[in-house]
N, C-alpha and C positions, 0 to 999 in steps of 0.2 A: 602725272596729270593726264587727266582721259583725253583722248582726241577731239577733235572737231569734228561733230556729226556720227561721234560714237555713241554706245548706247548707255544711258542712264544709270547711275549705280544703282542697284535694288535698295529701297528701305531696312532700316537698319529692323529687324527682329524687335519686338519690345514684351519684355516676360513680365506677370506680376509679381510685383516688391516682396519680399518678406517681412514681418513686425519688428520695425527698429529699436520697439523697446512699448513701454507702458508709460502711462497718464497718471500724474500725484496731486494736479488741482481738485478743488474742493474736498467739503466733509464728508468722513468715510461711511456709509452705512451698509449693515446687512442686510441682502434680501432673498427670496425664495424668487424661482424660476422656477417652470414646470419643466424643467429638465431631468430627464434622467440618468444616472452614470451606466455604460454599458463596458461592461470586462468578459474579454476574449482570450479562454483559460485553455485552450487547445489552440494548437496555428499549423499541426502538418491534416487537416480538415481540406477534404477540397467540395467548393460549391460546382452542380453544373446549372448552366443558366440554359433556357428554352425559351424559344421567341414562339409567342401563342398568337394565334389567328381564328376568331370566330365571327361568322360570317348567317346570318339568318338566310332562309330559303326566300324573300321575297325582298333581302337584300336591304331589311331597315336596318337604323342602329338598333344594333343589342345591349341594353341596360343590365340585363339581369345576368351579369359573367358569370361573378362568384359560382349563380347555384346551378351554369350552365356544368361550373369545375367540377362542381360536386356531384353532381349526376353522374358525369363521366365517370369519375372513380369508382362509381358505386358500382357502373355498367359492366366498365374494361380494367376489372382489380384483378384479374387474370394478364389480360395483357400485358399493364401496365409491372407483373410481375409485384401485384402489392406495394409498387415505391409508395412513399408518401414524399411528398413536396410540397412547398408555400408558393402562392400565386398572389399576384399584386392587384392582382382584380382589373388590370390592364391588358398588357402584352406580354408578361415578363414571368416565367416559370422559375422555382429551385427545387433543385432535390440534392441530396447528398450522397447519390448513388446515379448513377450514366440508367437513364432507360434505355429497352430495349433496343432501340433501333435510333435515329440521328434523326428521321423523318416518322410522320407518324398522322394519319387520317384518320377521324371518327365522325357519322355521322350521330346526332344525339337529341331523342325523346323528351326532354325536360318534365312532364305534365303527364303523361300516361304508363303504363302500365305497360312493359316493354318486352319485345323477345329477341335478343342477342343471335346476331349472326355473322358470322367471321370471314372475309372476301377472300379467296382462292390466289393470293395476290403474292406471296412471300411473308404473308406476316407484317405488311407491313400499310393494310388498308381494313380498319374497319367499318360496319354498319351495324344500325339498329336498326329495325323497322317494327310495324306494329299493324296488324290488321283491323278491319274495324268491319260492322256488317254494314254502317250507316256510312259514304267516303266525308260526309261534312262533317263527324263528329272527327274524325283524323288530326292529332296534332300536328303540329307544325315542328320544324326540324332541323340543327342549326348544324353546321359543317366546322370542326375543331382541329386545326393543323399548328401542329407541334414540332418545332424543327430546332434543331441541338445550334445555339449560338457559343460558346462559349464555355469554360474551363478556368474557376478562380477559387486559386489557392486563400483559403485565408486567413494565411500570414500578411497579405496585401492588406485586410482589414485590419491586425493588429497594428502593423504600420502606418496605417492613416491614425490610429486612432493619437501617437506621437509624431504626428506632423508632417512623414516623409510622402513624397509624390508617392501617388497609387492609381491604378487605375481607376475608373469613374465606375465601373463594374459592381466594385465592392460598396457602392452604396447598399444599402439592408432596404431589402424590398417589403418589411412586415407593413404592413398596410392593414384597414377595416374595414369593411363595410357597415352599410348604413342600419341598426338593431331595429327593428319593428318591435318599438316596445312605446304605448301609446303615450307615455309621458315625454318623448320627443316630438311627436307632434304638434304642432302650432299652427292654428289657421291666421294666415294676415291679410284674407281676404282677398275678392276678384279671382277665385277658383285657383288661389294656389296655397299651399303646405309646405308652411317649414319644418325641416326637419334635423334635430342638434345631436349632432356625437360628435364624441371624442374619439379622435384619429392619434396612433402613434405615428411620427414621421420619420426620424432619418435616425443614421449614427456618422459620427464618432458619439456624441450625447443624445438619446431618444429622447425627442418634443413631444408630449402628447399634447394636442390643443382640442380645441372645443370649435366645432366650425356649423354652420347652420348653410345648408343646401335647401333650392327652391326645387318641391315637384308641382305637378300640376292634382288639385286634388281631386279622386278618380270619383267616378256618377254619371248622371245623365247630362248631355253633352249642351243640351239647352240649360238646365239648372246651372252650369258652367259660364255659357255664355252671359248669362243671365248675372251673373254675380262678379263676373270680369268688368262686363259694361256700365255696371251699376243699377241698371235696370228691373222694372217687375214686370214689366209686360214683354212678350217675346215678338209683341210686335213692333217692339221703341228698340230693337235691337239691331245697329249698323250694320246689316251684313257685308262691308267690302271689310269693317275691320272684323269681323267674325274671321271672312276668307282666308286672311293671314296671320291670324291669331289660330287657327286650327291646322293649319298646312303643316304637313308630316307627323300628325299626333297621330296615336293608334285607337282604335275604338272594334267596344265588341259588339254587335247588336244582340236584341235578348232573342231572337229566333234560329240563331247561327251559332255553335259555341268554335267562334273561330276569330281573329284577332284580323283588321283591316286597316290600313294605313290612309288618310282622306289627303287627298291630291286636292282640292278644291270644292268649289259647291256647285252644285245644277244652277243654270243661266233663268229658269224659271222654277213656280214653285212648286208644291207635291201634285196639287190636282191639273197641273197644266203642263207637267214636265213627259213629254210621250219618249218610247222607246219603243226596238221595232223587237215581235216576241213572236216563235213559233207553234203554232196549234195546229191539231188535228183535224178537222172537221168531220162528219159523222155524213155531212150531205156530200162531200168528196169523194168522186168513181174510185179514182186511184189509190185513195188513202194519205197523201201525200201530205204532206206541213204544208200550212199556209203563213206567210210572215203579215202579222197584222200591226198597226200602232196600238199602244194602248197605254195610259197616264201610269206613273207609278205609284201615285192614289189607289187607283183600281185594282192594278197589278194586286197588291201586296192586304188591300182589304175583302176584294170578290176572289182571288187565284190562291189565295195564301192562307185566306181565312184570319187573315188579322185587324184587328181595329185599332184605327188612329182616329183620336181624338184632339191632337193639337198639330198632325203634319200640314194640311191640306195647304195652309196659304204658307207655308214656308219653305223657304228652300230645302234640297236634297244634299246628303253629306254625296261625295261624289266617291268612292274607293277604290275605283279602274284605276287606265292609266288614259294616256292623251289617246291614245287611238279606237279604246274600248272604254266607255265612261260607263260603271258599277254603280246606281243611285240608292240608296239608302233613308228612307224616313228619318228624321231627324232624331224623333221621339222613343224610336226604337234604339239608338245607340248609347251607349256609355260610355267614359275616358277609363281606361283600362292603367290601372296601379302603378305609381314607381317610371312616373315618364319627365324627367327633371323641364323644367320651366328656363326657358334660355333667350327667352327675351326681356326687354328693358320694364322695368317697373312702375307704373305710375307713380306719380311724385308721392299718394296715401297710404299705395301698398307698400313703398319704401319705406315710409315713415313706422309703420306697421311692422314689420320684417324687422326695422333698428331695433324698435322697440321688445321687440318677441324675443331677439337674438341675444339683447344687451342683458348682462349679467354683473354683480360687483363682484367687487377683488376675491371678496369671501366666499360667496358661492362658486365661484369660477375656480377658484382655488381646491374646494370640496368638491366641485363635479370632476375634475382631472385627477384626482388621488385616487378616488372612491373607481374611476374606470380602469388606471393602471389596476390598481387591485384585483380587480375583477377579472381582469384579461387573461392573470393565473399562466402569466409567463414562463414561472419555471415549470408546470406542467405538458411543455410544449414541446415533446419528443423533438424534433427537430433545430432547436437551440440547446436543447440539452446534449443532445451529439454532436454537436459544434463545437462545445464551449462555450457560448455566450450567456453570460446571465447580465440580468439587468433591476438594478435597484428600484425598490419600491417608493424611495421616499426623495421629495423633491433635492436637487441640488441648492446647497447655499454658496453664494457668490457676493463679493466683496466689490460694493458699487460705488461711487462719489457723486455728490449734488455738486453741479457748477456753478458759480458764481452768475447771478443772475444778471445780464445786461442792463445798465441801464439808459434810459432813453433821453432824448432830447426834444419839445417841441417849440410850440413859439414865445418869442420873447428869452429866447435861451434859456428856457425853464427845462432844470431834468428830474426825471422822476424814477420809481423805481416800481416794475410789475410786483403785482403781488402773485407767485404761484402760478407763473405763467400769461398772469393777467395786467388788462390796466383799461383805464376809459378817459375822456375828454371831458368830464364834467369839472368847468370854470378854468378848461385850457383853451388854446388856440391851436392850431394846425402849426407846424415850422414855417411855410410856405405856401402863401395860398393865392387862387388868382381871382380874379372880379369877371365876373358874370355879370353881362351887362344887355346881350342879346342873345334868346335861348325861345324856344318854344314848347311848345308840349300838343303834345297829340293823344287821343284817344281810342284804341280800339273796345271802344262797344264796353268797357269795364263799366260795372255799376258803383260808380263811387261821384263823390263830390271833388272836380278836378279844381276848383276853387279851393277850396280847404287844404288841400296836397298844399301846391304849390305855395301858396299862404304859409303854411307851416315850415315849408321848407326852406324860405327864405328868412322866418324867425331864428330857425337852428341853425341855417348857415351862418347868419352875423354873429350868435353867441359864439362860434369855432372860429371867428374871424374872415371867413369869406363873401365878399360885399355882392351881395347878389339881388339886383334891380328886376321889377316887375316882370312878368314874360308875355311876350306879344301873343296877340289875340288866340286862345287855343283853339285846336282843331280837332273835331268831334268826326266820328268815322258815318259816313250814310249809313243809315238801317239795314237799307237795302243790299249791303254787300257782305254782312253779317253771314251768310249764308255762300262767299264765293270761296275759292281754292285761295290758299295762303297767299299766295303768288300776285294774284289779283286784287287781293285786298290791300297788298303793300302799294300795287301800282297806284291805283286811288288813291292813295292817301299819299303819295305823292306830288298826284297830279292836282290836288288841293291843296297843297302845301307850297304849289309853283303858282297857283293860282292868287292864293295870298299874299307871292312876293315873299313868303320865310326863306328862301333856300342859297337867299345872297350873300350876308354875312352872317348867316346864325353858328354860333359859337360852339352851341349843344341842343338838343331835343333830348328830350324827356317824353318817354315814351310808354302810356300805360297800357299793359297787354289784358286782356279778356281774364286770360285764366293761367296757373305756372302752367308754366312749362310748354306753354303754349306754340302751335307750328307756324305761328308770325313772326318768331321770333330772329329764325335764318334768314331769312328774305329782308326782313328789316335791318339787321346787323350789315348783312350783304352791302343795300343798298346805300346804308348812310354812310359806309367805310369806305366802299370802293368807288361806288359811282359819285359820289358827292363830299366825301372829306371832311365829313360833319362827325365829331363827337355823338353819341347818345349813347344814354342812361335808360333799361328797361325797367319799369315796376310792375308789380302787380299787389298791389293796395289789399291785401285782405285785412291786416291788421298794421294800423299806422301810428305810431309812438314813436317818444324822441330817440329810442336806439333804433327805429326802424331807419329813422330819417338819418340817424349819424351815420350808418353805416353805408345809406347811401349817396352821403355826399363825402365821406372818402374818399367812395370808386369816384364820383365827379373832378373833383380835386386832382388825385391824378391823373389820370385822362387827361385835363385841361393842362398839367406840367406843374402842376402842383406835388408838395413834400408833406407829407402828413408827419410822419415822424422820422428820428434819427436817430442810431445808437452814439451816444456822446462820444466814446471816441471816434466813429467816425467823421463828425465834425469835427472833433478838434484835430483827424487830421495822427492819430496815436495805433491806426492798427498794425500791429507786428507783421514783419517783411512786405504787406501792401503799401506802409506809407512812403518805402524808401523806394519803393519800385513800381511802377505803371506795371497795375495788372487786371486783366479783365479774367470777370466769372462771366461763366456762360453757364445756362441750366439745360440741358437737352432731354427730350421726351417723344414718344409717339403715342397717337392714340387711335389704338385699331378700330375704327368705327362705331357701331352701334349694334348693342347683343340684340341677336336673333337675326341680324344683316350682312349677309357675307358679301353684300353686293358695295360694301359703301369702301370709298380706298381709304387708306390709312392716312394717318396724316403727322409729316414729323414737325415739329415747333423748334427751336433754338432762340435764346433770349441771351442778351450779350450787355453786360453792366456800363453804363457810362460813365462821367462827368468824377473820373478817377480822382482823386484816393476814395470818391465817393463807392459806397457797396447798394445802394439803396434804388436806385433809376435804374430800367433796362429797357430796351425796345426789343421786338421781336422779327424773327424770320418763320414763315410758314409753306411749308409745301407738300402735297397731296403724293402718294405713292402706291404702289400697288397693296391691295388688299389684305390684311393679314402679316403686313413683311415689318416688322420688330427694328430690322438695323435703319438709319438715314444714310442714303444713298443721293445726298446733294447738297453736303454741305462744299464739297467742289463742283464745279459742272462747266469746264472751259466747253463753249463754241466752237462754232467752224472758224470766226472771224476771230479767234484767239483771245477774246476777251471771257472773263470769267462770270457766268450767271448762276453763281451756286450762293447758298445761307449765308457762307461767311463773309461774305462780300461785301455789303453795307451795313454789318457789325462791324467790322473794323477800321471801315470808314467813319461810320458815327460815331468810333471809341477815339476817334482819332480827335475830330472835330471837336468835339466836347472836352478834351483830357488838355486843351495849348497844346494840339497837334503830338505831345508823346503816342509811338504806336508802343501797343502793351510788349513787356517783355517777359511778364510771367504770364499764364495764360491758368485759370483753373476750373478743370470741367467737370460741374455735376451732372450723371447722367443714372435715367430710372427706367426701369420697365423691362431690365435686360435680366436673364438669369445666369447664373456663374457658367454656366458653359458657350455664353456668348460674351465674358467679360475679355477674350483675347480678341476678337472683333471691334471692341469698343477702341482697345489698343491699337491694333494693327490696321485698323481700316478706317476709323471714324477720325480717331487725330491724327493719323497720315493724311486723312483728307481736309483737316484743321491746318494741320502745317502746311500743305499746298496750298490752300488759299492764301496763307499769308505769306508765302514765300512769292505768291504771283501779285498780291497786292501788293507790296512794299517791294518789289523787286529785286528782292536777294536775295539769294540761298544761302551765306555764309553766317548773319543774323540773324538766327533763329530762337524764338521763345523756348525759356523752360515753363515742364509741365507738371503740373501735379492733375490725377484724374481719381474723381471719386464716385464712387456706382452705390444711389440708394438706395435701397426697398425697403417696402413698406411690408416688413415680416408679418404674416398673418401666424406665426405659430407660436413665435418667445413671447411670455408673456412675464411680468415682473411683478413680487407681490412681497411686502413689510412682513417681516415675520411679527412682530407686535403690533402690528396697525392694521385696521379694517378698512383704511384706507389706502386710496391707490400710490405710489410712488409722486414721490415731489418733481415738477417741473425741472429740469436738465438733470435729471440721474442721467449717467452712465457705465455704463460699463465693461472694459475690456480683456478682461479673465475670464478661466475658468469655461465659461458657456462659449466660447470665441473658437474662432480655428486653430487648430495648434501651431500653426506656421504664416499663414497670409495674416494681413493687415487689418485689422477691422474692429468692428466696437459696435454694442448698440448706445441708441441715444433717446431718451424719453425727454424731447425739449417742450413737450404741451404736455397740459395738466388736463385731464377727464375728469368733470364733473359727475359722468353717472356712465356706466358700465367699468370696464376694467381696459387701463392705458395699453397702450400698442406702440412699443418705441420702433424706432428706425433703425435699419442694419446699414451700418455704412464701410463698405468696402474700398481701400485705398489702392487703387491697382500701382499708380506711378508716383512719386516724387520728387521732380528734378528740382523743384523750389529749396525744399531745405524744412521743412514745416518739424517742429516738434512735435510729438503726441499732445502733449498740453495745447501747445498754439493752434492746433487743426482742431481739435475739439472743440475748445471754447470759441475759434471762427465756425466752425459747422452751428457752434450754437448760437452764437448770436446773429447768423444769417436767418434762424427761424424767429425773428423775432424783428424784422425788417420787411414783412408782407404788407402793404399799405392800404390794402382793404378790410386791413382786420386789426382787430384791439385784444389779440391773443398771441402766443405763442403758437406755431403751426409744428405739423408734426416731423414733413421735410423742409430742408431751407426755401426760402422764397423762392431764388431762380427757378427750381422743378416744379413748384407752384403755378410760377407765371406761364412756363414752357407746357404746364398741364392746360392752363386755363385759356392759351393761345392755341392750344390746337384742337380744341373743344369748339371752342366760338368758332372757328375759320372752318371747321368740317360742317357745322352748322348749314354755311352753304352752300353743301355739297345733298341736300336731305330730301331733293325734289327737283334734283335731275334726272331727265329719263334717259342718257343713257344708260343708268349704272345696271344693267341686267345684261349689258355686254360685256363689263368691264369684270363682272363675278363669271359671267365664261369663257374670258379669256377672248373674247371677239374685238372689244375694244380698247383702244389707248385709256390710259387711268388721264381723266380731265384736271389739266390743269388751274389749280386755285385762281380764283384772278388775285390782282394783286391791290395791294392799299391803296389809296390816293396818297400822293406827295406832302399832304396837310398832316395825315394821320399817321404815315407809315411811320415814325420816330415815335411815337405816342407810346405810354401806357393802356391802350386803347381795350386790353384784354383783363386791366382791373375791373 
C-alpha cells in the first residue's frame, strides 16, 4: 500500500483493441468500393524519405509545389545525379536511391528562362539566377531545402499491408495534383471555382476519391469583387468586407509583370489618396530631388501614362507592408490563378458548390475507374522498382443491411422508417409540452408574422402540442436596421423589457432578416445566458407544413419535450444498457470559422440522461485555444479543490435524472480526431473522464468501464451496388476486406441520399471494457443515428456527435464580435472564457 503523502500511481497505459471478431446481423449484399488492391512483390526495397521546405522570396504561401519540383529537376538533374523521386506535393520526398548529400539548397526560376550556376560551397548549395535588361521584368524565386529524414525498408509496408505494427513512415506518399483540364472547372459563383479530381490516397488499399477544391477565380479584381458581393455597380460595393475578403490574395497589375501580395486597401480613394514622390526639377541650382505629394490618380495617369477609367473614387489595393504602403489602382490589377478560397461560404455559394460537386452512384463510380486507368500506374518507374503494383478494378466487399429501428411516438404508436426515413403525418410527438406564454420578435424580415405564428400553432396541435396565442409581437424599429449586430439585439431587448415579455416567457420565436444572419450570436447569447429564455430562430423564406414540423421539433425539445423513441428504448430492452446505468457522451471540437485564425476553438461534450433512456442529453461547452484538436477540460480541479471541468455537471445531471444510479459503464463517442491522435483520446481525454468521476463520486476504487469509439466522417470510401444505380440502402455496413487488418473498425452508411452518392461513417473502436459484441455495437451505433430529435431521418453519425457538433457551433457563435480576438490569434491574449448558461437553460436541449 502506497504511503501517506507519497506520490500518485501513474495511469495505467491504455493501447488500441484489436478486432475481436466480425458482424453476422442482417442481409448479406455485394458491393463495389472505390478501393483498390495494392501488392508488394519486392520487400528487401529500401525507400529514403526527405523533408522538403519551399519558401517564396517575399515569404507568401506557395501553392504551386509540384511545378516548383519539377523545375528543379529539370534545372539540378546533374546535381541531383538524375535520381528520380515522388513528391507528395507537400513536405515529404521519396526516392529509391540516397541523394547526394543529407542536406541540399536550391534557389529556383519557376517562370523564366534560366542560367544555372553552382555555389563554391562543397557541393552542397545551389543557385539559379537569370539576368534581365528590364530589373521589373525579373522573376521571382523560391528557396528549396531538402534534408535526408529518414530510411524505410519496405518490408514495413508489406507488413502493414497483414496487419502487424509498422511504422507510420510507410504510409504511400502517391498523391495528385489538381489537372487543368477545363471539364473540371465549375463556377458556383461570388468569384470562386470549383475544381473536381480524383485523388489516389493511402495503402494498405488505394482509395481513389473524387474531391471538389474551392480556388478563387483568377480576373480583375473589381469584376471579382463585384460577383462575390453580388453586386453591379462598384459603387454598392462594401469595402470593409472587400478589405478582408482580399487580405493576403496575390494580384498582378497589367503594367508590372510581377506578382504582389495586398495587405489592405488605402484609407481614401484613388484621386485623394497622396503619397510622398521624388523629382527632379529643372529650376533646381543643385539638381537635387525634391520630395513632393502627389494623388495616386495623377501618379500613375500624367507619370506613368496610363488611364483609368473607373479608379478615381475607389479605393487603392494597398501591396506594401505596414511601414511602407505600395498603392495600386484597383482597375489595373487582376487575381492571379490557382490561389485556393479559404474562407466560409455564403449560405448560395454553398448551395452552388453542393450542387456542382454532387455526383450519383453511377457517375462517380465511372469518374474514379476511368482516373485510375488513366494514372497508367504500372508505367511508373518508380513503383515498378519497388514492387508495388496496384489493381485497376474496384474491390468487391461482402456488406449487410441492418435491421432497421423501429421507432416509437405518441399514444405508444410504433412505426417503422422507410429507408432511412419517416414523417409525423397523423402522429403525435411521444412527449410534448404546452406553450402557453411565448412571444415573437422580428428583425426587419419581410414576411407576414401574423400568418407564421397562425400556422404554427395549427401544426402544432395536429403533432399534439397545445400552444395558446402569442403575446403582442415585437417588430424591430426601422431605424436600427442599419446598426452593428450587437446593438440591434440590445433594442430589441430593451423593447421587449418595455413590454413586460422577459418575466415568464417560456420561448421567443425569433425571425431573423436573412440566413445566416450576424444577429443571430448575440441573440442566441442573450436569450441563453443573460435571460434563461428558450428561443427558436426562423427565417421565413419559404413556409410549408415541413417547414413548420421541423421547427416545432427543435421547440419541443428545447421545452423537455420527446419527439420520438426507438421502442426498445422505452420498453426498456437495450442489450448490456438496460441491465447497467450507462451514460453516452458524444465529444467534438469546432475550430472556429474558415479564413479566422483569430476565433478559439471550442470543445462541446453532451452526456445522455434520464437512463436506460438513450435519447435526452444536455451539454457542456467550453472555448480553448485556437486551432488545438484535443479537450483539455473536461477535468479542471481549482485552487479551492473543487472541480470546474465538463464532466462535472454531466454526471451530476446523469445522476439526478437516472434515481440517483451514477453510471457504471460510460461510452464515448468522439469525432474530429485523426488516427495519430486516437492514443490521446485514450490516455488523456478519459484519464481526464475517470478523474472527474473519481473526484465526483469520491472514490477511486469504483470505477466505470469503458468502451471509446472515434467517428469520422470518411470523405474517401465510397460504397456502390454492383447491379443498382442506386445508392446503398440505409444501415449497410461493413467490416471486411476495406477495413484494417488488425484494429477495430467498420464503416456504417446509417442515412440514405436522395441525390449524389452516400458517405458512410468510419468508426473506430479504440477500448472495450463493456463487453459489446460486434453485432450489439453496431446495431447500437445504428440505432443511435436514428434518435436525433430535430430530424425525421436517419443522420450519418449518431446523435450525441451531432448534438456535441451543434453545441459548439451555436456557443462559438458568441464568440463572433468580440474584440479581443486579434490578441488571442497572437498569442498576446488569454482565450475568453465562454460565459456560461442560465440555470433555466443549462440542462436543456437548447442546441436542438
Amino acid at each position: 500500500m502506497e504511503e501517506a503523502g507519497g506520490s500518485c500511481p501513474k495511469p495505467t497505459k491504455r493501447s488500441i483493441i484489436a478486432r475481436p471478431g466480425f458482424g453476422s446481423s442482417g442481409h448479406p449484399m455485394p458491393l463495389l468500393s472505390n478501393h483498390f488492391k495494392v501488392s508488394v512483390n519486392v520487400t528487401d526495397v529500401v525507400f529514403y524519405q526527405y523533408s522538403v521546405s519551399i519558401t517564396a522570396e517575399d515569404n507568401r504561401v506557395v501553392d504551386e509545389k509540384r511545378k516548383i519540383i519539377d523545375r528543379l529537376c529539370q534545372t539540378y538533374s546533374c546535381e541531383l545525379a538524375g535520381k528520380s523521386f515522388a513528391y507528395d506535393g507537400e513536405k515529404t520526398l521519396y526516392s529509391l536511391v540516397r541523394l547526394p548529400q543529407s542536406w541540399m539548397e536550391f534557389t529556383v526560376v519557376p517562370k523564366e528562362s534560366i542560367a544555372k550556376r553552382c555555389n563554391a560551397d562543397g557541393g552542397r548549395s545551389f543557385a539559379v539566377t537569370c539576368e534581365r535588361s528590364k530589373r521589373r521584368l525579373r522573376s521571382e524565386t523560391f528557396k528549396v531545402e531538402i534534408v535526408y529524414a529518414a530510411k524505410i525498408p519496405l518490408n514495413s509496408l508489406a507488413l502493414s499491408l497483414h496487419g502487424n505494427e509498422t511504422n507510420n513512415n510507410t504510409r504511400d506518399a502517391l498523391r495528385t495534383f489538381f489537372h487543368d483540364d477545363p471539364k473540371n472547372f465549375t463556377d458556383v459563383g461570388g468569384g470562386v471555382t470549383g475544381v473536381r479530381d480524383t485523388i489516389p490516397a493511402s495503402v494498405p488499399l488505394r482509395v481513389a476519391y473524387v474531391t471538389m477544391t474551392m480556388f478563387l477565380t483568377p480576373g480583375p479584381v473589381i469584376d471579382f469583387l463585384k460577383a462575390n458581393q453580388n453586386v453591379q455597380d462598384p459603387c454598392c460595393i462594401d469595402w470593409v468586407k472587400a478589405k478582408s475578403m482580399l487580405k493576403n490574395l496575390r494580384v498582378k497589375p497589367r503594367h508590372r509583370n510581377k506578382e504582389y501580395k495586398i495587405i489592405g486597401l488605402s484609407q481614401k480613394v484613388c484621386k485623394e489618396q497622396y503619397f510622398s514622390m521624388k523629382v527632379r526639377s529643372h529650376d533646381c541650382a543643385n539638381g537635387e530631388p525634391q520630395v513632393v505629394k502627389i494623388t495616386v490618380y495623377e501618379y500613375f495617369t500624367k507619370h506613368c501614362g496610363i488611364e483609368l477609367t473607373d479608379s478615381a473614387c475607389l479605393p487603392c489595393l494597398d501591396v506594401g507592408n505596414t511601414k511602407q504602403p505600395i498603392y495600386l489602382p484597383i482597375e489595373l490589377c487582376t487575381l492571379v490563378p490557382l490561389q485556393r478560397y479559404a474562407k466560409a461560404l455564403f449560405p448560395t455559394l454553398r448551395a452552388s458548390l453542393v450542387a456542382s460537386s454532387r455526383q450519383n452512384p453511377q457517375d462517380r463510380k465511372r469518374t474514379v475507374i476511368d482516373a485510375v486507368r488513366n494514372y497508367r500506374c504500372d508505367d511508373d518507374s518508380l513503383l515498378s522498382a519497388s514492387g508495388v503494383s496496384i489493381e485497376r478494378q474496384m474491390m468487391q466487399v461482402d456488406s449487410r443491411v441492418l435491421e432497421t429501428p423501429t421507432l416509437r411516438v405518441g399514444n405508444k404508436e410504433d412505426f417503422f422508417p422507410r429507408n432511412g426515413r419517416w414523417n409525423f403525418n397523423h402522429k403525435t410527438l411521444f412527449k410534448t409540452t404546452c406553450i402557453d406564454r411565448w412571444a415573437v420578435v422580428n428583425f426587419s424580415a419581410p414576411c407576414y408574422t401574423d400568418k407564421i405564428f397562425h400556422d404554427l400553432i395549427s401544426c402544432g396541435r395536429r403533432m399534439g402540442i397545445q400552444i395558446e396565442s402569442p403575446r403582442t409581437p415585437i417588430w424591430e424599429d426601422p431605424k436600427s436596421r442599419g446598426d452593428k449586430p450587437l446593438d440591434r439585439v440590445e433594442n430589441m431587448f430593451e423593447m421587449l423589457n418595455r413590454a413586460k415579455l422577459l418575466k415568464d416567457t417560456q420561448f421567443i420565436l425569433c425571425v431573423l432578416p436573412e440566413k445566416k444572419s450576424d444577429i443571430y450570436g448575440p441573440w442566441k447569447k442573450k436569450c441563453l445566458c443573460d435571460f434563461g429564455i428558450v428561443t427558436q430562430c426562423i427565417y421565413p423564406s419559404t413556409i410549408n407544413d415541413r417547414y413548420l414540423t421541423n421547427v416545432l421539433l427543435k421547440i419541443n425539445s428545447k421545452l423537455g419535450g420527446i419527439n420520438s423513441l426507438l421502442a426498445i428504448e422505452d420498453s426498456m430492452k437495450i442489450p448490456l444498457i438496460k441491465d447497467t446505468p450507462t451514460m453516452i457522451l458524444g465529444m467534438g471540437v469546432s475550430l472556429g470559422f474558415p479564413g479566422r485564425s483569430d476565433i478559439p476553438s471550442v470543445a462541446a461534450v453532451v452526456g445522455s440522461l434520464y437512463w436506460p433512456h438513450i435519447s435526452r442529453y444536455r451539454a457542456s461547452v467550453r472555448a480553448q485555444s485556437p486551432k488545438e484538436e484535443m479537450i483539455d477540460a473536461l477535468y479542471n480541479p481549482l485552487a479551492n479543490g473543487k472541480d470546474d471541468g465538463m464532466m462535472r455537471k454531466l454526471l451530476e445531471d446523469f445522476c439526478h435524472t437516472s434515481n440517483g444510479n451514477k453510471p457504471k459503464h460510460i461510452i464515448v463517442f468522439r469525432n474530429g480526431v485523426a488516427e495519430s491522435q486516437f492514443s490521446k483520446v485514450l490516455n488523456v481525454e478519459v484519464e481526464q473522464i475517470l478523474k472527474a468521476y473519481q473526484d465526483h463520486f469520491k472514490s477511486e476504487v469504483d470505477i466505470p468501464k469503458f468502451t471509446v469509439i472515434v467517428a469520422q466522417k470518411d470523405r474517401h470510401t465510397k460504397l456502390f451496388q454492383d447491379i443498382s444505380p442506386e445508392n446503398v440502402p440505409s444501415g449497410t455496413v461493413v467490416d471486411t476486406e476495406i477495413v484494417h487488418p488488425r484494429n477495430y473498425d467498420f464503416y456504417l452508411c446509417a442515412h440514405a441520399s436522395m441525390t449524389g452518392t452516400s458517405r458512410p461513417a468510419h468508426y473506430h473502436i479504440l477500448l472495450d471494457e463493456i463487453g459489446f459484441s460486434p453485432d450489439e455495437l453496431q446495431n447500437l451505433i445504428h440505432a443511435l443515428s436514428y434518435v436525433n430529435q430535430r430530424s425525421t431521418t436517419a443522420i450519418r453519425t449518431v446523435a450525441p456527435l451531432r448534438y456535441a457538433n451543434l453545441a459548439a457551433r451555436q456557443m462559438g457563435q458568441f464568440m463572433k464580435f468580440e474584440d479581443n480576438l486579434s490578441e488571442i490569434s497572437s498569442g498576446q491574449g488569454p482565450v475568453p472564457e465562454l460565459p456560461r448558461l442560465h440555470e433555466n437553460v443549462a440542462s436543456s436541449m437548447f442546441f436542438c
